[in-house]
N, C-alpha and C positions, 0 to 999 in steps of 0.2 A: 499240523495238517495243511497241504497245498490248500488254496481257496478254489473255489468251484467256479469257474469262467465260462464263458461264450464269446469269444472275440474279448471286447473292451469290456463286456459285463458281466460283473459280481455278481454271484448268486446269490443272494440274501437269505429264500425260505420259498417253499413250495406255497405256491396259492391254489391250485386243485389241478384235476385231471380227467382227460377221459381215451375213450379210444383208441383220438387218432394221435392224440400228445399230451405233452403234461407243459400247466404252464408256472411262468416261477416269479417269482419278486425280485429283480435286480435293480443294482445300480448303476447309473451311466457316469465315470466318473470324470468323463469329457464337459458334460453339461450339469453337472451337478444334480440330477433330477434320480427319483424311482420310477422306472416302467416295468411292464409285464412281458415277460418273454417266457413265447410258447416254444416247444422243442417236441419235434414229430419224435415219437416212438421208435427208437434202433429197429424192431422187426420189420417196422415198416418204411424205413428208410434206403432199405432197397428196390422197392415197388414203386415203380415209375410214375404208377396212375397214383399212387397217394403223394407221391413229391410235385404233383402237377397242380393234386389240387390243394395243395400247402400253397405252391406257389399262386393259386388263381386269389385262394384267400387272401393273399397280401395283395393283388394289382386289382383286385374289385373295390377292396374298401379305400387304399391311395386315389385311386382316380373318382370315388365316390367325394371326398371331401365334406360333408357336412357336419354341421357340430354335434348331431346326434347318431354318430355313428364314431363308434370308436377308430382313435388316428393309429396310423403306419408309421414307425420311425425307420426302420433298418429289417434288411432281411438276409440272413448269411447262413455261413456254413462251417461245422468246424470238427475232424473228423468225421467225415462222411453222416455228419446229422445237421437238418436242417433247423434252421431256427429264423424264430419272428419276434422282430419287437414292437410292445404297442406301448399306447398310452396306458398307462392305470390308475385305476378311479378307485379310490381310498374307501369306499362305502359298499364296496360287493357288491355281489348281484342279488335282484329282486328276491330270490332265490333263498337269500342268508338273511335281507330284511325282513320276510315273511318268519321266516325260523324264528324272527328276537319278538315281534311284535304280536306273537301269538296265531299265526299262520293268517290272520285278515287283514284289511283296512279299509277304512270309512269306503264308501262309494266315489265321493270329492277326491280323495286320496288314491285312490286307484286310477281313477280317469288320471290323475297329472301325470302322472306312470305312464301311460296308456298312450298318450298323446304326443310326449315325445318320444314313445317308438317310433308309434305310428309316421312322424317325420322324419327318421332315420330309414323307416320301412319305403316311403313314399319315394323321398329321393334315389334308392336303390329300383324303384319297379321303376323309376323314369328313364335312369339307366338300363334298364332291359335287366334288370335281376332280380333274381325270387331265393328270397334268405334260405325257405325249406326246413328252418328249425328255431321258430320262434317260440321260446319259453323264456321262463323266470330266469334260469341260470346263464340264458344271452342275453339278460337287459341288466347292466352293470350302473351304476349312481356314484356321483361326485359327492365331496360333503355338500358342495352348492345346490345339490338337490336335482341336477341335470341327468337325464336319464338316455344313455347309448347303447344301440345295439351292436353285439360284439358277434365274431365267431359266425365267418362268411365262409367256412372249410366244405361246406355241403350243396353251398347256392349254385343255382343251375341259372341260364338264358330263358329269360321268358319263351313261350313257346315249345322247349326241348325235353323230349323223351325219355323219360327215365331208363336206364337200362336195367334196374332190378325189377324180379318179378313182383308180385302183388304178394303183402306179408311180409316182403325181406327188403323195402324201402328204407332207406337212409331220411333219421329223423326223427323225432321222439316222437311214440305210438298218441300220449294223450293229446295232442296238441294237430297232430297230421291231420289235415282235410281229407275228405272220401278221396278226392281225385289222386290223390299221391296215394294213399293206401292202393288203389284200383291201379299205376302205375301210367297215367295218364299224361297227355301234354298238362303243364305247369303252368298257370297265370300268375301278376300280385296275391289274386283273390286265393291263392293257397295260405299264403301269409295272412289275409284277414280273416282268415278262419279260426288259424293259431292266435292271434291277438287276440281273437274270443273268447278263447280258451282261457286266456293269461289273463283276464278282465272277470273271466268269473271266479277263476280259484282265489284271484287277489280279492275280491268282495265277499267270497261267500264261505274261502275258507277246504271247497272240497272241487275236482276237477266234474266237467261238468260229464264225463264220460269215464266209466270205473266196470272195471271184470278182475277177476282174479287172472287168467290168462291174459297173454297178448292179441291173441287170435278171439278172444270173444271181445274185447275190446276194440279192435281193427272191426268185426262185425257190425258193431253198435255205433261206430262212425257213420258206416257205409248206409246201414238198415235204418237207421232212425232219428230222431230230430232231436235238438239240445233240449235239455228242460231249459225254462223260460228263469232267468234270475230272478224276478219280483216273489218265483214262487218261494228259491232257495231262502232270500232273504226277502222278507216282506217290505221293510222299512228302504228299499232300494227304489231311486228315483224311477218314474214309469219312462221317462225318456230316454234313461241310460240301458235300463234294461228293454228296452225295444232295440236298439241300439246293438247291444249283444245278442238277441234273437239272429237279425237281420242279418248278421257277419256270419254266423252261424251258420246261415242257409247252407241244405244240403248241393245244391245246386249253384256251380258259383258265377253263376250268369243273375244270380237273384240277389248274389253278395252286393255291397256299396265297395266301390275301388279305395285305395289305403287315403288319394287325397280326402274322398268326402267323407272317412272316417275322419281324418283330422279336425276334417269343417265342421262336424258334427261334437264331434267330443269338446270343441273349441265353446259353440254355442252353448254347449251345457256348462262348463266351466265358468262364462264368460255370464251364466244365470244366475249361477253360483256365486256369482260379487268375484271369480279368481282370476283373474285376469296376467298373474305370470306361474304358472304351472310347476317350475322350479322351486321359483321361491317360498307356495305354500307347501310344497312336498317338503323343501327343507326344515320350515320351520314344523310342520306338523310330525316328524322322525324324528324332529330334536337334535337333526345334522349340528356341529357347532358353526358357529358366524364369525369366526376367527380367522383371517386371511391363511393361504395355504404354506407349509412353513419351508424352506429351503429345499430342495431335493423332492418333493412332493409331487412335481409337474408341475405341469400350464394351469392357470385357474383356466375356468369355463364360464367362467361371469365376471364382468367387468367391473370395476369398483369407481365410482366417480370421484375426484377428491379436486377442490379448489386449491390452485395452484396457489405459493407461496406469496407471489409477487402481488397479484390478483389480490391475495387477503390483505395485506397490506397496502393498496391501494385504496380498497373500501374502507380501512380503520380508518385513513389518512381523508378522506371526503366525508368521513363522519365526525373526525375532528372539525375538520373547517365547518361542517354543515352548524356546529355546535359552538362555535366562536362565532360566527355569525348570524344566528341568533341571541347571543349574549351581546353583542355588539348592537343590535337593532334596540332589543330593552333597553340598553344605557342612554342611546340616544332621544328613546320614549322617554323615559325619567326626566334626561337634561331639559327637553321640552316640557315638559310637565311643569318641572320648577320654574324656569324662565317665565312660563306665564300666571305665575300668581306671584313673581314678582311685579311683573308689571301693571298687575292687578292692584296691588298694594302703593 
């Protein structure tokens, strides 16, 4: 059987799907590495407005650039289907971690989550973008414990109109702020509503807005207030869960903007004795600490290593440092002796 292609890349294995595409596990056998490449939908590869915004999702997050936000490599075309390729992050999305760990995590454990969306989210609203569909399943982890938000297919211009009606919004119902349910102008603050969402289900285990329907749940956005997390989990820090209140607001002129979430989640972590967010996410998932292995991609974290020359420099001034101390004794001793000879 021929091997399954996109341009220069092997298809390896389906990593999921939704929608508007399905994305896949290849190889690039140019640079040696495994990336994710998504591939819009054949139906919908004739519709002009989905191939536009296939394409905006690839020139939002390239010109975005930060390290919390998943990278662009290539974007092509190959029998009238378009295809994207990205980086991929060996550890799934928040999504698949919840699924192994029992659908929670500690409170500490969440915020580190939490906060490097929130900085992939940030530099996105600076550029005048509003993700529109912040959940578990778009925040993807490195084994490094780095956490990116992925899947910019939906993001509208700060300010700009949605043109579906109210109820028929693009974007996952538990996670949408009232304003987008209601079809409203967009802010960041739509996105820190969703980050609220994704802060209480990772601590507490259940979403914080639940109907058997769509439309009672759209309802219950719009009509009423989040419950408070200290209530869901009691043992939840009072700061963190004020914190998730606040984002929460149904109003989102009463929201905090995505930086001084960061600020915010920073000071809590930073009380917390955690000081790199990464790092205790990794160690606390049990990510391994084993450098990334050939084909794997780009690490996301830098590894320090003293250069060869450098180490042997130092043996070599800890040698002298250590004959010359031996050499100072011998010369104590010879003084030593000489004067009880002449003592004698």
């Amino acid at each position: 059987m021929a091997e399954a292609r996109f341009g220069r890349y092997k298809i390896l294995g389906l990593l999921g799907e939704g929608g508007m595409a399905q994305v896949h596990l290849a190889e690039d056998p140019a640079l040696h590495r495994c990336v994710a490449l998504k591939v819009i939908r054949s139906m919908l590869a004739v519709k002009d407005d989905w191939i536009r915004r296939f394409h905006q999702e690839a020139t939002t997050v390239a010109r975005l650039g930060n390290p919390h936000v998943v990278q662009v490599f290539d974007l092509g075309s190959q029998d009238g289907q378009e295809f994207l390729v990205m980086e991929f992050l060996d550890r799934g999305s928040l999504e698949k971690v919840l699924s192994k760990v029992g659908g929670r995590l500690s409170p500490t454990v969440a915020a580190c989550v939490a906060v490097q969306a929130a900085e992939g989210l940030r530099a996105a609203h600076e550029a005048g973008v509003v993700h529109r569909d912040v959940k578990p399943d778009n925040l993807l982890l490195s084994r490094e414990g780095v956490v990116k938000v992925a899947d910019f297919g939906i993001a509208r211009l700060q300010g700009e109109v949605s043109r579906t009606q109210t109820g028929t919004a693009m974007g996952s119902p538990q996670f949408m702020a009232p304003e987008q349910i209601e079809g409203k102008v967009l802010s960041g603050k739509a996105d820190v509503f969703a980050l609220a969402g994704v802060l209480h289900l990772a601590i507490s285990g259940h979403h914080p807005f639940e109907a058997e329907q769509t439309h009672a749940l759209m309802w219950k956005i719009v009509s009423q207030e989040a419950p408070e997390l200290c209530r869901a989990v009691p043992d939840c820090p009072k700061e963190l869960s004020r914190l998730v209140r606040v984002m929460h607001a149904r109003d989102p002129e009463k929201r905090p903007d995505m930086a001084e979430v960061v600020r915010q989640l920073r000071v809590f972590l930073a009380e917390s004795g955690i000081l790199d967010p990464a790092e205790h996410l990794r160690t606390e998932l049990g990510f391994p600490q084993t450098p990334r292995p050939d084909g794997q991609g780009a690490s996301t974290t830098r590894i320090v290593k003293i250069p060869k020359a450098a180490s042997r420099l130092r043996r070599q001034r800890m040698r002298l440092a250590g004959a010359a101390l031996a050499a100072i004794a011998l010369v104590a001793v010879g003084v030593l002796a000489l004067r009880a000879v002449f003592r004698l």
